[in-house]
N, C-alpha and C positions, 0 to 999 in steps of 0.2 A: 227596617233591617232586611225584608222579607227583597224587597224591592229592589234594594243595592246590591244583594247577592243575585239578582237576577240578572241585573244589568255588566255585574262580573263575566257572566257566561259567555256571549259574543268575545268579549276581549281575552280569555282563554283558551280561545275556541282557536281565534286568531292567532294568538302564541303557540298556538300547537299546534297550527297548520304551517308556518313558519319553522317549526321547529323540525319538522317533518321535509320539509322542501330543502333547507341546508342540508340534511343528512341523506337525499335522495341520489338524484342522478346528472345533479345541474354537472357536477364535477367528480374527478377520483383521481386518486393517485393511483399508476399504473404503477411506478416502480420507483423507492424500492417497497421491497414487502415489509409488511409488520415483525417485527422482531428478527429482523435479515443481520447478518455477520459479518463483519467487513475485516478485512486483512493490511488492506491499507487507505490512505487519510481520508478518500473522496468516493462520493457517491454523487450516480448520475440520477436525475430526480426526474420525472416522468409524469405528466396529467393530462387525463380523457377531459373534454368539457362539452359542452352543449353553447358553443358559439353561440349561438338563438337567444340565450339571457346571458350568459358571461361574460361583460366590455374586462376584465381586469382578474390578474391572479397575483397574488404574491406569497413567496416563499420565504420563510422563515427559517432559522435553525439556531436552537437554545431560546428563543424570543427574538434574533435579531434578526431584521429583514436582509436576505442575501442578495433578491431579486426579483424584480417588478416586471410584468407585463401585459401592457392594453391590445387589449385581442377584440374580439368583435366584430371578425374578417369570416372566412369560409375557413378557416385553419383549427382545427380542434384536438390538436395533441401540442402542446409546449414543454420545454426538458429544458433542465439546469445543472449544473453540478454544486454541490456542498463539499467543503472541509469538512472533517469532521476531528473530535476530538479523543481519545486515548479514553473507553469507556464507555457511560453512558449516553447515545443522544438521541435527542427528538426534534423531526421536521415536521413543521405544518402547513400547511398550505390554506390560504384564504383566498375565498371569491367574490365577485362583487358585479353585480346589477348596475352600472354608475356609482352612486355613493352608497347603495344601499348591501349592506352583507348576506350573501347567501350562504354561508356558516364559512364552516372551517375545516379539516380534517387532519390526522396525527398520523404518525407512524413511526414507532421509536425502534434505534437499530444501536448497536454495537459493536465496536472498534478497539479487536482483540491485537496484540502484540507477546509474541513468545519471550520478548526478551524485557520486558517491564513487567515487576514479579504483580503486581497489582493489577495488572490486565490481562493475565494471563492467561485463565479460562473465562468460559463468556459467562452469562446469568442462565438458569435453569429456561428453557424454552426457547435460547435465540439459536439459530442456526446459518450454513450457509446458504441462500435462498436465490439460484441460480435466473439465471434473464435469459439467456442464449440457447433459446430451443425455440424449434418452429412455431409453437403456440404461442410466444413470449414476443419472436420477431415479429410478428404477421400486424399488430399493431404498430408498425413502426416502418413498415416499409412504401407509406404515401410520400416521407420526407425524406428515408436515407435508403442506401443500397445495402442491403446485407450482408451480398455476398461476400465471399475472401477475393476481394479484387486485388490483392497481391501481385499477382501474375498477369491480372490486365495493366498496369502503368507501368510506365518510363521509370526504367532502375540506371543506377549506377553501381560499380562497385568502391567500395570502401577498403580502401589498406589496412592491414592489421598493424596497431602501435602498438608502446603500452605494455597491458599486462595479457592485448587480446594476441592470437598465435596463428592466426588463419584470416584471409579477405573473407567480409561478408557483403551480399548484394543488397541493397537498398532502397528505397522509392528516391526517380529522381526531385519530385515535390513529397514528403509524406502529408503535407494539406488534403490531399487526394486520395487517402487511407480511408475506407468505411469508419475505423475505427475512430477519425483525430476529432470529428464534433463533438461525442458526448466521453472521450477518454484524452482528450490532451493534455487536463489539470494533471495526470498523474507522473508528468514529466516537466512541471511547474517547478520544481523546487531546483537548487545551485548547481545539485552536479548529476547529469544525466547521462544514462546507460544506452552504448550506441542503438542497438536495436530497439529501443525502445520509441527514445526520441527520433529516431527514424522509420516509425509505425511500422517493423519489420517484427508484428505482432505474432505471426503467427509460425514465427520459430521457436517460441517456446510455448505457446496455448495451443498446442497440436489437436484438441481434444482427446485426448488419449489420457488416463488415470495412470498411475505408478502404483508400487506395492502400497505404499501408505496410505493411497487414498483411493482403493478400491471402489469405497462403497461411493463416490461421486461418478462412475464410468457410465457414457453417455447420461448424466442430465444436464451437460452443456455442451454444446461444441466449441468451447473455447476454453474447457479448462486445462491445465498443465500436469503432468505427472510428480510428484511428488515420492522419490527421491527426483529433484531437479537437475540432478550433476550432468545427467547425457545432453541435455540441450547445451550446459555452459562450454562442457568439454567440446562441441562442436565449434568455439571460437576461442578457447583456451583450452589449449592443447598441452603447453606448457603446466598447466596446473595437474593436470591427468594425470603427470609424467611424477610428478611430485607425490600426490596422494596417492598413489598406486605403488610408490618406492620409499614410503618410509622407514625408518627405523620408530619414531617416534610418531603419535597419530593425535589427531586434534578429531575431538565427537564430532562437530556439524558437519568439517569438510569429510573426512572417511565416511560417513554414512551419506553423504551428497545432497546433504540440506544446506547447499549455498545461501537458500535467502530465508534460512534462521537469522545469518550477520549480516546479508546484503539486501536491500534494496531492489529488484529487479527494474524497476522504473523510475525513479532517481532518490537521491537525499539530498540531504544541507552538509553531508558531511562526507569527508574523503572516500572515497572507494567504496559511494554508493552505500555505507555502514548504518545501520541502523540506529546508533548512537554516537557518537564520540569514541575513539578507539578504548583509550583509558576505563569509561564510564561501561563501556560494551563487553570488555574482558572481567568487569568485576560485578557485572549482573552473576553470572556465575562462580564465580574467582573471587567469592566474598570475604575469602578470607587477606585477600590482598590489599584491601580497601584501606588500611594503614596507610597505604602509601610507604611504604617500609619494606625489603623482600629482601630475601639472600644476605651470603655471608654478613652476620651482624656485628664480627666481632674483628672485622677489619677493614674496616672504612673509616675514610674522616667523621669528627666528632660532628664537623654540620651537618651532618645525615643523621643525627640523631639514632644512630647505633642501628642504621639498616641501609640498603640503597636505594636510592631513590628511582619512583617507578613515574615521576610525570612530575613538571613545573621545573624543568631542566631543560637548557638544549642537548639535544641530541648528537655528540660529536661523531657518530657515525653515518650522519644524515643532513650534513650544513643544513640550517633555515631552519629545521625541524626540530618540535618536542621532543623531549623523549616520550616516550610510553611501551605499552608493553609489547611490541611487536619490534620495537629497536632490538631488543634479544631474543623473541620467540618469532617462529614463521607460523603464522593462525593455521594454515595450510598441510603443517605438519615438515619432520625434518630427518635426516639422517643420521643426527647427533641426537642427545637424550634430552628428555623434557620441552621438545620442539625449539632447538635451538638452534639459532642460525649458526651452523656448523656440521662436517663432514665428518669431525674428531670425536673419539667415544669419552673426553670429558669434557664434562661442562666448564670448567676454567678457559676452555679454548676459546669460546666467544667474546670475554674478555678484552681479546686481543683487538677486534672493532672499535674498542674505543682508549683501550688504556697501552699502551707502548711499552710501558714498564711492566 
């Protein structure tokens, strides 16, 4: 017995010199940080390696592989972007010698949303964990340009349509953006926000904080002010003119947290919405959730003694649902309870869809 625990010892010795070498310096995640806060879906993923033993990394997230890549060149920084999901997640990253693993590393981050009541605050310790400060860049600038090349390319201007109220200037390629390698995913999705998808980024990440987010001023030069409204108002002018002359006031627009509802860099869903109009007005609006609302003691019996706030077309809007912005303007209104109307009663809206 004496013997075979001796012969144990080399092969211990070895599992713990091995064990020691995956957790050393072959590789690291640069970015993101351990317990980093994310606002919206995607994170850019970032790893230092020691080309010299690393042919191969791959990226994981939940367990499932996102993206693979055989290195083994003179290049020792590689970057990915992840989806991420509503919540908790973890990215890992694995290395490899040829076939052989030289460990693994984790780094788990969260994917807060104001308006999904279950992910609304983050977990005790996660925070927002900025990239864009000169110690952050300086890793990064053997492959990409840092600068705000904004001002150095080929612009065009763009017509104001829509719901925008002013031309805004644009890249004539935004491929050409510093920003579009490791931030293009976040303009991946159905319906995208011109300046965005026009990497015309740096009209709203001014780096400059707003009153609400003080305590972020200068640790990035790319973060946005919070209240967000002066940027928007800069191509929706129209909307200014609205929120500034109510009678009737909606919370996120008056206090100028446009992208509590919106999107600033695209959604799946109309006007950029963070949810589905219906679904988005009754994350707050709980009590509306019935699908039942107003006058209940005069309407047809198919309505089941309320009116119907969705799964109707919308006769004030050929093609369109109803929902609840068919009689409420989210923006705020001059009539009462943000009704699309200039009349000081509510019956008056009414007249959008019923004749009689």
């Amino acid at each position: 017995m004496r013997r075979n625990s001796l012969t144990l010892v080399p092969l211990l010795l070895l599992a713990l010199f091995a064990t020691l070498s995956a957790s050393g310096t072959d590789f690291e995640i640069i970015s993101p940080k351990e317990k980093a806060l994310y606002t919206d879906a995607f994170a850019s993923v970032s790893v230092k390696l020691d080309y010299k033993k690393v042919t191969k990394l791959e990226v994981y997230h939940e367990g499932n592989l996102t993206r693979a890549f055989n290195t083994g060149s003179s290049r020792d920084f590689y970057c990915s972007s992840v989806r991420l999901h509503l919540g908790n997640n973890h990215i890992v990253v694995k290395a490899y010698d040829g076939n052989v693993s030289l460990g693994e590393k984790r780094v788990d981050l969260y994917y807060s949303s104001e308006v999904f009541e279950d992910f609304y605050e983050e977990p005790y310790g996660y925070k927002k964990r900025f990239f864009h400060d000169e110690k952050s860049e300086s890793v990064c600038v053997k492959c990409h340009d840092m600068d705000r090349n904004f001002n150095k390319l080929d612009k065009k201007t763009l017509k104001a349509k829509g719901a925008a109220t002013a031309d805004i200037e644009i890249l004539e390629n935004p491929q050409e953006s510093s920003c579009y390698t490791c931030h293009n995913n976040l303009v991946s999705r159905k319906n995208g926000h011109s300046p965005s998808v026009n990497f015309a980024c740096v009209a709203c990440h001014t780096g400059e904080a707003g009153e609400n987010n003080l305590d972020e001023d200068r640790r990035s030069r790319y973060i946005q002010p919070d209240p967000i409204a002066s940027r928007c108002f800069m191509c929706h002018e129209r909307l200014k003119e609205i929120v500034s002359h109510n009678n009737s006031d909606h919370g996120p627009a008056k206090s100028g947290r446009c992208n509590k509802c919106h999107n600033p860099h695209s959604s799946d869903n109309l006007f950029f919405l963070r949810k589905p109009i219906w679904e988005l007005c009754t994350t707050c609006h709980s009590e509306k959730i019935t699908e039942r609302h107003v006058i209940t003691s005069f309407v047809f019996r198919r309505n089941k003694n309320g009116h119907p706030t969705r799964k109707r077309p919308d006769p004030s809007r050929p093609g369109r649902e109803l929902v609840c912005s068919s009689c409420h303007n989210p923006h705020g209104s001059k009539g009462p309870f943000l009704l699309r109307t200039d009349q000081p009663t509510p019956f008056s809206v009414c007249k959008r869809c019923h004749d009689k």
